[in-house]
N, C-alpha and C positions, 0 to 999 in steps of 0.2 A: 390520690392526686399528689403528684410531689410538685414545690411552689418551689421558689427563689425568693430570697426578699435581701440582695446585696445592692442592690441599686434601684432609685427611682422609678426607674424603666421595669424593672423587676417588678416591683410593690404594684407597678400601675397594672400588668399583664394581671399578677395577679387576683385585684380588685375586679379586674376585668371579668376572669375566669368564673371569682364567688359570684357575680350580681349574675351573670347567664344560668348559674347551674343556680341559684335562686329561684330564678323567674320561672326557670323548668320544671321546678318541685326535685331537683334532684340534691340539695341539700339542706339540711334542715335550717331555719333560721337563726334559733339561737348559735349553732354552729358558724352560720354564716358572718354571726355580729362579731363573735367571738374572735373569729379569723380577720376581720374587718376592722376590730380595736388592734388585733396585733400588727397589723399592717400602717395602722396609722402612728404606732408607737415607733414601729422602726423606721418609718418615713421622717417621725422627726428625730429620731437620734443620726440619721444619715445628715440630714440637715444640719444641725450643731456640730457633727464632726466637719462639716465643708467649712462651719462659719470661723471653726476655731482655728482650722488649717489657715483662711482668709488671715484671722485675726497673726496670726503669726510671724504669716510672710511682710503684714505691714507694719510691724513692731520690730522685726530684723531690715528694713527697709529704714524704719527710722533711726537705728542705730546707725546705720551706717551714715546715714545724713547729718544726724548728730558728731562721729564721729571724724566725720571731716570738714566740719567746723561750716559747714553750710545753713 
């Protein structure tokens, strides 16, 4: 099975995908937890990367309000 896990939407398909082929007995569980922590690892470094971009844009937002004397 080849996954994706570059975006949110990704990670979710993919969760998707482990809990059906669980439930089916077609793959193993520890396999499946395994896949299942790594998914939730890149779910939140995806996150952090959105929040630091966030943080960015309003820190160059405030400069510039700063910067003109506002």
């Amino acid at each position: 099975m080849k996954i994706k896990l570059s975006t949110p939407a990704e990670v979710r398909r993919t969760l998707s995908k482990i809990a059906n082929m669980l439930l089916n007995n077609e793959i193993d569980p520890q396999r499946a937890t395994a896949i299942t922590n790594c998914c939730n690892s890149v779910l939140n470094c995806i996150r952090i990367d959105e929040q630091q971009k966030k943080l960015a844009e309003l820190e160059k937002l405030l400069d510039e309000v700063e910067a003109n004397g506002a």
